[in-house]
Backbone as CSV, one residue per row, in Angstrom:
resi,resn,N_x,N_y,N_z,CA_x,CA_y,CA_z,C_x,C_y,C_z
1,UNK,-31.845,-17.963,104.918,-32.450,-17.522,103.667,-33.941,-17.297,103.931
2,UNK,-34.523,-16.199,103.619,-36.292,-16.076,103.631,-36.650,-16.633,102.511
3,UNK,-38.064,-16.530,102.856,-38.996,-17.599,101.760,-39.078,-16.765,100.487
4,UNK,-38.868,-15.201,100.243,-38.718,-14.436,98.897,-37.668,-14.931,98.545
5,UNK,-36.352,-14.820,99.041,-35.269,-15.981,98.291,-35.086,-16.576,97.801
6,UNK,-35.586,-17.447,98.543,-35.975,-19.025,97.892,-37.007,-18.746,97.157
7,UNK,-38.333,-18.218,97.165,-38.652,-18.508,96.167,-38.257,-17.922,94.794
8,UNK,-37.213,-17.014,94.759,-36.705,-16.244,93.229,-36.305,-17.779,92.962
9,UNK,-35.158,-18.204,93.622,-34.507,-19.292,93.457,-35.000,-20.145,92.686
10,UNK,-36.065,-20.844,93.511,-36.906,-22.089,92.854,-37.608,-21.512,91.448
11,UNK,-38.261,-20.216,91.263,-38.799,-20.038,90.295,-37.215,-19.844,89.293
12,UNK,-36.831,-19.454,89.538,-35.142,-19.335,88.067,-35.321,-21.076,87.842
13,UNK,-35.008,-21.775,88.868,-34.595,-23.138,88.396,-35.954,-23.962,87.324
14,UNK,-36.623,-23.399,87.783,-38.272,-23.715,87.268,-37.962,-23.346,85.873
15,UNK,-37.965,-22.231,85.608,-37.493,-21.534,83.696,-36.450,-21.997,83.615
16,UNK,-35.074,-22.222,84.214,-34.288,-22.950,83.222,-34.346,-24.646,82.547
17,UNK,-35.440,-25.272,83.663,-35.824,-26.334,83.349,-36.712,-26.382,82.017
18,UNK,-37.428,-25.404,82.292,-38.402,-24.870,81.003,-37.942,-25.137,79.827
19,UNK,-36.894,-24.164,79.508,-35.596,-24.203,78.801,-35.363,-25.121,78.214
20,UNK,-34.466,-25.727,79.000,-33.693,-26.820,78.765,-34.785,-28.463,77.947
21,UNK,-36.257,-28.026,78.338,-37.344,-28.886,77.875,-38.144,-28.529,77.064
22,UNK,-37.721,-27.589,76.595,-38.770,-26.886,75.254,-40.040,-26.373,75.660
23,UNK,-40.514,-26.197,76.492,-41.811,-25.892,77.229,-41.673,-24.421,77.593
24,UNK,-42.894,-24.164,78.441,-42.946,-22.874,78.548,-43.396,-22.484,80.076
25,UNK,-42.973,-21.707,81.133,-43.570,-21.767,82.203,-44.429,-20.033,82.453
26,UNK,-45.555,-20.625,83.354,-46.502,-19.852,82.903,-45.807,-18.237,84.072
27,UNK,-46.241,-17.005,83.396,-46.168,-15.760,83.797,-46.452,-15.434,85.486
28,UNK,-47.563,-16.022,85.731,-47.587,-15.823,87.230,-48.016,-16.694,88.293
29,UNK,-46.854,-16.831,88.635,-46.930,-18.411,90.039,-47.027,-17.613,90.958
30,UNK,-48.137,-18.341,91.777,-48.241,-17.819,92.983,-48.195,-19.172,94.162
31,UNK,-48.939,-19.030,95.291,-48.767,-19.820,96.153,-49.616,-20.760,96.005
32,UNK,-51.063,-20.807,95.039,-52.054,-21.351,95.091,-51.825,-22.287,93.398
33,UNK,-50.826,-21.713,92.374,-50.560,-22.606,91.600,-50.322,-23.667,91.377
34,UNK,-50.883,-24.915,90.892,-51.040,-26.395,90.586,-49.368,-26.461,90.284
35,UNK,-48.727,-27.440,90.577,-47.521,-27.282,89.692,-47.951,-28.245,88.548
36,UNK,-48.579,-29.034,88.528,-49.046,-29.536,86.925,-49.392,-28.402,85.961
37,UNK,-49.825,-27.243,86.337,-50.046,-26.199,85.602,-48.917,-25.046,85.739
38,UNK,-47.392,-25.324,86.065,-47.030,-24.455,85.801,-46.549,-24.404,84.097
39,UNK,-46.569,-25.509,83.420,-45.917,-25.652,82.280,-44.822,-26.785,82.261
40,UNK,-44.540,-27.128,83.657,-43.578,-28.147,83.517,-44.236,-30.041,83.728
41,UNK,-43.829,-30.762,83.480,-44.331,-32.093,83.617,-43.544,-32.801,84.946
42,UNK,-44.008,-33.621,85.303,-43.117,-34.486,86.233,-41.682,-34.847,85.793
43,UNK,-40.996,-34.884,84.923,-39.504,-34.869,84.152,-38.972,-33.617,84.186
44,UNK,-39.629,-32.903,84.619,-39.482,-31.111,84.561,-38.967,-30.518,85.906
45,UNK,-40.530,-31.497,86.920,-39.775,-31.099,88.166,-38.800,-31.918,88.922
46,UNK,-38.457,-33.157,88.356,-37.313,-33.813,88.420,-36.449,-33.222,88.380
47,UNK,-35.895,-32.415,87.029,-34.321,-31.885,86.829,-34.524,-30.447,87.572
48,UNK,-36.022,-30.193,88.193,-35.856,-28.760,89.188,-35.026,-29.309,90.248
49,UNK,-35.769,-30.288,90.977,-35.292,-30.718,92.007,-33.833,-31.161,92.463
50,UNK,-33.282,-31.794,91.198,-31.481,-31.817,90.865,-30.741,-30.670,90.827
51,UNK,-31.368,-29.544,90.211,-30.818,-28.018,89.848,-30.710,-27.451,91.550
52,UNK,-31.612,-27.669,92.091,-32.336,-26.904,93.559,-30.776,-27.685,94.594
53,UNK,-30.837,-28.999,94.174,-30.133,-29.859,95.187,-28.503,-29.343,94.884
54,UNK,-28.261,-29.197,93.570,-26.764,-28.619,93.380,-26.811,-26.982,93.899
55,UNK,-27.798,-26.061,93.873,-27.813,-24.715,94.554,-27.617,-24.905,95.785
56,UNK,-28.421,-25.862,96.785,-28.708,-25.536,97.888,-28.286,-26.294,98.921
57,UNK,-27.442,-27.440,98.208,-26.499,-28.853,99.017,-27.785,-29.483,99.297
58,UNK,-29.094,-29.732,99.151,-29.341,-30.931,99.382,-30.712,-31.028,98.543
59,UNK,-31.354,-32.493,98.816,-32.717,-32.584,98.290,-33.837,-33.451,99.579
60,UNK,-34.602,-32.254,99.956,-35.759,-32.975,101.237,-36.551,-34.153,100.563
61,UNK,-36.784,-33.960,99.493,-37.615,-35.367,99.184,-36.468,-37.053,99.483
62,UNK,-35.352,-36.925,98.924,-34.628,-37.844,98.925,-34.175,-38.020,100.898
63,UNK,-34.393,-36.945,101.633,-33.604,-36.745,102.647,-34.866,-37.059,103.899
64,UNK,-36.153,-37.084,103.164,-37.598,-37.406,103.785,-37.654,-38.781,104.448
65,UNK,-38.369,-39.324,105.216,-38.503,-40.740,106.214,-40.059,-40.713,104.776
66,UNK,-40.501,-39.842,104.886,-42.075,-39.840,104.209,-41.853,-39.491,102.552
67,UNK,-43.001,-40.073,102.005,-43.263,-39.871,100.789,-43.722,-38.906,100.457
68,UNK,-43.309,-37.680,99.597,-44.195,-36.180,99.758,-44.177,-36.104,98.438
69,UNK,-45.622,-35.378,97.983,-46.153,-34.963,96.642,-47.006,-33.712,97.062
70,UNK,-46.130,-32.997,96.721,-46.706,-31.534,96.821,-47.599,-31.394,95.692
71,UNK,-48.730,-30.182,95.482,-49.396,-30.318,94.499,-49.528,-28.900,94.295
72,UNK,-49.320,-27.709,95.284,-49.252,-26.486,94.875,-47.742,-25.663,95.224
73,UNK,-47.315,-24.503,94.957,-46.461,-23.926,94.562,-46.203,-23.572,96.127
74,UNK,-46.703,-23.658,97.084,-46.883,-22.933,98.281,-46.169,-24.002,99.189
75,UNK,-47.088,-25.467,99.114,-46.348,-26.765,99.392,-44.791,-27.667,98.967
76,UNK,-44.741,-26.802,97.789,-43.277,-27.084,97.043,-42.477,-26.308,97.888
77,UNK,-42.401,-24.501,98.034,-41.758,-24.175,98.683,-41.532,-24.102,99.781
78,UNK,-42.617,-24.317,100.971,-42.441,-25.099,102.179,-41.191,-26.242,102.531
79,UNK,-41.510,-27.140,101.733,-40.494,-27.962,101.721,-39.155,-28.038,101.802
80,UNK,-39.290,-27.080,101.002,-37.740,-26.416,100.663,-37.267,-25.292,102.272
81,UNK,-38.361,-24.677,102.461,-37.962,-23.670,103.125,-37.986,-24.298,104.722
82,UNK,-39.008,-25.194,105.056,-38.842,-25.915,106.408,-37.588,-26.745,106.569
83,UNK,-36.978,-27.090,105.315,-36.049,-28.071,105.468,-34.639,-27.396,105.933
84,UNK,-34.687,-26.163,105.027,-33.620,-25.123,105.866,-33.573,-24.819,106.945
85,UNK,-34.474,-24.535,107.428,-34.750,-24.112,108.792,-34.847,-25.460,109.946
86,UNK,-34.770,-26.595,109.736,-34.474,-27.425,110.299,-32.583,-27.694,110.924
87,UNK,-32.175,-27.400,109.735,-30.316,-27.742,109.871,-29.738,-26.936,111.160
């Protein structure tokens, strides 16, 4: 999978979380976006991260030796995308 992929991916799961939380996620994420500022809260990117793990068979944070707190949109999808490319 390339990193445009994944990232449609992660951004869909991002708005349906939105959704599903009454909130609103903002118009244009880029790589340099806060995820505290996308519109979602830490409970937000929780049920991303559950949504992501049922799409994609797994979750790198849970699957990590290390503690990771990403803080921009660029570092979120890294994660995701190094972890594929590891298997």
């Amino acid at each position: 999978m390339n990193k445009q992929a994944l990232t449609e991916i992660i951004i869909s799961k991002m708005e349906e979380a939105c959704l599903a939380n009454d909130s609103q996620l903002i118009e244009d994420i880029n790589d340099e976006t806060q995820l505290m500022e996308t519109g979602l809260d830490s409970l937000g990117f929780a049920v991303v991260v559950v949504m992501l793990e049922e799409e994609l068979g797994f979750d790198p944070f849970a699957e990590s030796d290390e503690i990771i707190y990403p803080e921009n949109f660029s570092e979120f999808l890294h994660i995701y995308y190094d972890h594929l490319n590891e298997k």
